[in-house]
C-alpha positions in Angstrom: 5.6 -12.9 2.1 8.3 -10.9 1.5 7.0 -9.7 -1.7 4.2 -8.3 0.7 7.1 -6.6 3.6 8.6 -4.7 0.2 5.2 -3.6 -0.6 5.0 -1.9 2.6 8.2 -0.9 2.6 7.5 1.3 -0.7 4.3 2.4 0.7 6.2 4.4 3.7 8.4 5.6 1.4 6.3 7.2 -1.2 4.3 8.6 2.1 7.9 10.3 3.7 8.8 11.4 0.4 5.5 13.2 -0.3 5.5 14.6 3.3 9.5 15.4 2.5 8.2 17.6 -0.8 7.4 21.5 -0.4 7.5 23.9 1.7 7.6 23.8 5.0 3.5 25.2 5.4 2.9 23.0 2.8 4.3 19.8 4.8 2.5 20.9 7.9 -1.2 20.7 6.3 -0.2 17.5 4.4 0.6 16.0 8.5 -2.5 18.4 9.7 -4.7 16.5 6.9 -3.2 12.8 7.6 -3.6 13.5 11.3 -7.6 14.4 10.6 -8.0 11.0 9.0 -5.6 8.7 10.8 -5.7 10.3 14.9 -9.5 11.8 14.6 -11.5 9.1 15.6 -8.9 7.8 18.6 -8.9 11.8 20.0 -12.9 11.8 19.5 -12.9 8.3 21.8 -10.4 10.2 24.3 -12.5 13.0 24.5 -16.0 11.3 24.5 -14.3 9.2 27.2 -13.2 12.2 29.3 -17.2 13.5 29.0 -18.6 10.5 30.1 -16.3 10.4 33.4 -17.2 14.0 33.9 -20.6 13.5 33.6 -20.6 10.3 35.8 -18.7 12.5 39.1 -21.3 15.5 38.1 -23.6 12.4 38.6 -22.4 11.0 41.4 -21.7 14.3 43.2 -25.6 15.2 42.7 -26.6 11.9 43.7 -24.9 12.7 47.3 -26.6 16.4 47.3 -29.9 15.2 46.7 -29.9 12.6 49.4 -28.7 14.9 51.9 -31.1 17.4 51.7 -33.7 14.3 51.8 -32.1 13.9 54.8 -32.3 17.1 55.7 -35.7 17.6 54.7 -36.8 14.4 56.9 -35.2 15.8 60.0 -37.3 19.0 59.3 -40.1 17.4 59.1 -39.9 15.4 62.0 -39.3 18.8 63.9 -41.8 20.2 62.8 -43.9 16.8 63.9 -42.7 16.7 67.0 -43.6 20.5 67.4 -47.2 19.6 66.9 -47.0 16.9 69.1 -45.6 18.7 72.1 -48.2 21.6 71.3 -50.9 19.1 71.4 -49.9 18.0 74.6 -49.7 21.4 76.2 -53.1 22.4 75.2 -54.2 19.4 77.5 -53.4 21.6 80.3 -56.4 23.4 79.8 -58.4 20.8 81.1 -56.2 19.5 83.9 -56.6 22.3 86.8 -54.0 23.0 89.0 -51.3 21.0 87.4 -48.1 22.0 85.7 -47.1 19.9 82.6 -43.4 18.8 82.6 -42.7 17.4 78.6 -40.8 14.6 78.1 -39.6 11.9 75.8 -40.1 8.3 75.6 -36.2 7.1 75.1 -36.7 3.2 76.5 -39.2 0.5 77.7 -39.0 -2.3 79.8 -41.4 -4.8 78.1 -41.8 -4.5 74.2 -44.7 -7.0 74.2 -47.2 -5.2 77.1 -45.1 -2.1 77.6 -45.5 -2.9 80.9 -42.6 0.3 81.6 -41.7 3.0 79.9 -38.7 5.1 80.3 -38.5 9.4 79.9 -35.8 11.8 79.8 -36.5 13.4 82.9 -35.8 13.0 86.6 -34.2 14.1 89.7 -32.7 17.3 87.8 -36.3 18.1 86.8 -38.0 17.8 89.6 -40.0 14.7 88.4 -40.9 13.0 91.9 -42.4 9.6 92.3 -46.1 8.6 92.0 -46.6 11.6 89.8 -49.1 11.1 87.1 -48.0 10.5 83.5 -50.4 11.7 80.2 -50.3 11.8 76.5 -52.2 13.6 73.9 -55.3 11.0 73.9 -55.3 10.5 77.6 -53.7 8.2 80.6 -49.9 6.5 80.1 -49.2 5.6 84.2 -47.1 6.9 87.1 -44.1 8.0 88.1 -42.4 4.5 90.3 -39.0 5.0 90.0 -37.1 8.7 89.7 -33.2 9.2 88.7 -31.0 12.1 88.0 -31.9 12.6 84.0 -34.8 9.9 83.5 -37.5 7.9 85.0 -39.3 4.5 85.0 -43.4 4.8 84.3 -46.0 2.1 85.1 -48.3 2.1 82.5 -51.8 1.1 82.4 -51.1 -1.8 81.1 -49.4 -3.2 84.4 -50.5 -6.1 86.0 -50.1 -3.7 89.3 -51.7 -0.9 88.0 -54.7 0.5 90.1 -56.8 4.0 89.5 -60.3 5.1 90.8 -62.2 6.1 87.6 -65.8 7.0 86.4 -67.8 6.7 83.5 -68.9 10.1 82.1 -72.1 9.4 80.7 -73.5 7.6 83.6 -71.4 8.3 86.4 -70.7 4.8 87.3 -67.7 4.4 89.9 -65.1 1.6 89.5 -61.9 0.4 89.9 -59.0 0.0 87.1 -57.2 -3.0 87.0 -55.0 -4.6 84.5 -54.7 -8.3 83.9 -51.7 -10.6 83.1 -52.3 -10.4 79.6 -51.9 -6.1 80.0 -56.0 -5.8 79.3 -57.8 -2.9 81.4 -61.0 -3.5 83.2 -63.5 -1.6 85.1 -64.2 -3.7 88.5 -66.4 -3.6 91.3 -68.9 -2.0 89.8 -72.6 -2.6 91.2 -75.1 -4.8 89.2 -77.5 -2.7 87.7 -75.5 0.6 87.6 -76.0 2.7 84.4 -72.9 1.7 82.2 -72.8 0.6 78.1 -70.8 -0.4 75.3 -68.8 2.9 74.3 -69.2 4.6 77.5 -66.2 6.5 78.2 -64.3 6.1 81.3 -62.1 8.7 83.0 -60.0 8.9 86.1 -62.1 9.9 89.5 -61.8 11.7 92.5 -61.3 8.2 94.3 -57.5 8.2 92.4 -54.6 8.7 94.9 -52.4 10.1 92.3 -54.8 10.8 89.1 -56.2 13.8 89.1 -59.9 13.6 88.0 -61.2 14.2 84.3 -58.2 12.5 82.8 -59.0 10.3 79.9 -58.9 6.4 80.0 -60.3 4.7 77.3 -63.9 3.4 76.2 -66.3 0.5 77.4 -66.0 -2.9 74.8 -67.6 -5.2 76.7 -69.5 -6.0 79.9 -69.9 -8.9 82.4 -71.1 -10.3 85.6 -68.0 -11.8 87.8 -67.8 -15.1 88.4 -69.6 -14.5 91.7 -72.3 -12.9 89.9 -71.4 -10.1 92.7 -70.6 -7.2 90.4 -69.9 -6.1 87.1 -66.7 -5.3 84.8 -65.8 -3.9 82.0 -63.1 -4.1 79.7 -61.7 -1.1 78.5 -59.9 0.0 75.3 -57.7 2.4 76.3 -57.6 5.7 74.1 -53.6 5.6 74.2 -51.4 3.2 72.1 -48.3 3.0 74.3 -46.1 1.3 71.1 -46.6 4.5 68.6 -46.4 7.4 71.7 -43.4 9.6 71.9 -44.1 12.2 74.3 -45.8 12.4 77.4 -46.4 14.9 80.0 -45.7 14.4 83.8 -48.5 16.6 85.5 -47.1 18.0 89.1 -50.0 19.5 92.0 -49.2 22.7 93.0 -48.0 23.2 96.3 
């Protein structure tokens, strides 16, 4: 053991005394060439170290740019959705005489399972009045039944109270919409033998209190006699899906 502390001992020494001997450029590149073989590979891992943390933040930092111009991009897009949607909806004025479109979003609903109600960002401060009809792109949503400053409440079709006079347009068959508990639409009290079908499509009629006519309901599924075998109804698919609409129009008569 101590035979082995000398040996090291001697080794140090013979090393200082070499690095001792010259000149002084001379004792510089003997340090510059021990340094190179000794310090290399621990200033290569600092170094390879300090490029892989760099790169990592460069990384991260692009990481954070990409997603918000995703971001971004999605909100764009949506814009440019909702653009088309609201364009839609205007060109529906084109059949709908004497009625000025009001736009509006859908921002609540009162029943998630019939959507029984649905809310929209106007009201009072837009002149939205009550019992004024609501649309969408595809056809009828409801009415106007309740009216505040900067929203109102809408009875859609698929209220157990709702109530419209409509007409089929192929044969011109008069009826009554109703909806029953379970939010379904039906075409009632409708004469027995009238001219009516499967896929006959129903609009609203000039028997509506607040419809104007021509607006679009849905389609005929299926037909039946009443228990009283005293008329006929038909159920109705409607042409609107209430859950995936997100603007309507509230249509306003003209003075």
């Amino acid at each position: 053991m101590a035979f082995k502390k000398n040996l090291i001992f001697y080794i140090f020494l013979i090393i200082s005394i070499i690095f001792m001997a010259g000149k002084s450029e001379d004792r510089i590149k003997k340090a510059q060439f021990v340094g190179s073989i000794f310090f290399l590979p621990y200033t290569a891992s600092l170094t390879y170290v300090n490029s892989y943390t760099e790169l990592v933040d460069k990384v991260v930092n692009l990481e954070k740019r990409v997603f918000k111009l995703q971001s971004e991009n999605r909100v764009l897009q949506e814009k440019l959705e909702r653009s088309k949607r609201v364009e839609d909806l205007l060109d529906t004025k084109v059949s709908l005489d004497n009625e000025i479109i009001e736009i509006a979003e859908i921002i609540g609903t009162g029943s998630f399972f019939y959507y029984q109600t649905i809310m929209i960002n106007v009201g009072l401060n837009d002149s939205v009045k009550k019992n004024q009809p609501v649309v969408a792109v595809d056809g009828l949503v409801g009415e106007i039944v309740s009216v505040y400053p900067t929203y109102s409440v809408v009875q859609t079709f698929r209220n157990k109270y709702f109530r419209a006079g409509a007409i089929t347009e192929r044969g011109r068959v008069n009826g009554i919409l109703e909806t029953s508990l379970h939010g379904n639409l039906y075409l009632r009290k409708i004469k027995i033998g009238c001219n009516i079908d499967i896929g006959d499509v129903v609009t609203t009629s000039k028997l509506s209190t607040n419809y104007p006519p021509g607006i679009p309901v849905g389609k005929v599924i299926s037909i039946k006699k009443t228990s009283n075998n005293m008329f006929l109804e038909a159920q109705i698919e409607p042409f609107v899906n209430i859950s995936t609409t997100e603007e309507v129009a509230v249509l306003r008569k003209n003075s």
